[in-house]
N, C-alpha and C positions, 0 to 999 in steps of 0.2 A: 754516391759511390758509382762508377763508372763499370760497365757492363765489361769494357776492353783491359786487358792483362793490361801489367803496369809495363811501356816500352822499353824499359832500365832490363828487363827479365827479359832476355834472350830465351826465347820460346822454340823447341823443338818440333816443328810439324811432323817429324819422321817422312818427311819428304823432300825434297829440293825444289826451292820454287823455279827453278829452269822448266823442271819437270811439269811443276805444278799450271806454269804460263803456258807450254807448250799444248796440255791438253785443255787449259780454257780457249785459247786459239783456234785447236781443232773445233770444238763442242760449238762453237760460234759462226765459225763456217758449215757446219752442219746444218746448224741453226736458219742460216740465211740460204743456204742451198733449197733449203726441202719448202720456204717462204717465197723463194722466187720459183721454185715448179709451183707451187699453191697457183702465186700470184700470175702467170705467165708461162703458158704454153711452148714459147717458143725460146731454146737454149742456143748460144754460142758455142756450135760444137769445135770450133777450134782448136781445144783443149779439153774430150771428152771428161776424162779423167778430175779434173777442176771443175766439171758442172755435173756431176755425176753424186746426189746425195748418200745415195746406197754404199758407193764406194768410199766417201770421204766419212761414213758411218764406220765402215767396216777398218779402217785404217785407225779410227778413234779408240774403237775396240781393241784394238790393235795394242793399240800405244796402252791401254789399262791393265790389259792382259800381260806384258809382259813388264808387270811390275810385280814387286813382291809383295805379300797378303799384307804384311803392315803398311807398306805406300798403299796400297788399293786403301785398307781401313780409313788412312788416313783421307784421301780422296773422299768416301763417305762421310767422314764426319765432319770437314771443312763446307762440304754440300751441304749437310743440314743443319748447321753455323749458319750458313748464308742464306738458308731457304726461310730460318727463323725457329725450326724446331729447339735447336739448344743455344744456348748461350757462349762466348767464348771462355768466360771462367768456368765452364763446365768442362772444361778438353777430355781430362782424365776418363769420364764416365762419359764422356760422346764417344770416346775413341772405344775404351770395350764395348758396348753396342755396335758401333760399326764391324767391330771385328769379329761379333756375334752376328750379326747381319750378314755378314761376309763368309760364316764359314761354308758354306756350298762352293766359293768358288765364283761367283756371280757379281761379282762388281761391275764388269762393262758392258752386262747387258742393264742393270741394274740402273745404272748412271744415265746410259744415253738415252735409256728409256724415260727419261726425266726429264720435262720440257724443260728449258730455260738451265738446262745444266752446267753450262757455261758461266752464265750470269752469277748463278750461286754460289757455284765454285768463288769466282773471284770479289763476292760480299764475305764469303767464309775467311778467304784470307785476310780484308779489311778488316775483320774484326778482329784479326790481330794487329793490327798498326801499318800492315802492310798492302801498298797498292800494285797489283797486280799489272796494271799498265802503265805504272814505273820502272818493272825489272824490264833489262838489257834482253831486245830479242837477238 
């Protein structure tokens, strides 16, 4: 028996995956910003704004923050789908924890505070049949 929903069942993420690609996007350029200040002292200021980690964090935040507590839930719980914590025929009971996890209000510090957050996000969606770097940017 296969871990992934059956593809025939259109599956509600209570998100849009526009939404949902846009913040693996950002989380990835985060990702690779704060790896080349690691790796490399020396930044293309050309475009502060574009090598700027702090800032490209703080717009990520951004984008989570002004989502509502069930998109953010869902955000969580598509991440820990992908990170390995639950399984995707678990959605129902991933999604109220996330939403118990969330009631403070803290999804996007919560999130970005998560290495690889990016990554997981977009295994979370795989595990529903869908590949994130197939949708239309």
């Amino acid at each position: 028996m296969s871990d992934r929903p059956d593809p025939d069942d259109e599956m509600d993420l209570g998100i849009s995956l526009a939404t949902i690609v846009g913040i693996i996007d950002a989380a990835r350029a985060v990702g690779e910003l704060e790896e080349e200040g690691t790796n490399e002292e020396v930044q293309d200021e050309e475009l502060p704004e574009d090598s700027d980690p702090d800032a490209m964090a703080d717009t990520l935040k951004g984008l989570i923050d002004e989502l509502n507590e069930d998109e953010q839930a869902s955000l969580i719980a598509l991440t820990w789908i992908g990170r390995g914590d639950y399984d995707a025929s678990e959605w129902e009971e991933t999604l109220r924890l996330a939403k118990e996890r969330n009631e403070s209000g803290t999804a996007s510090d919560y999130l970005t505070g998560m290495e690889m957050f990016g990554d997981y996000l977009s295994e979370g969606v795989a595990a529903f049949g869908i590949s994130a770097e197939e949708v239309a940017r």
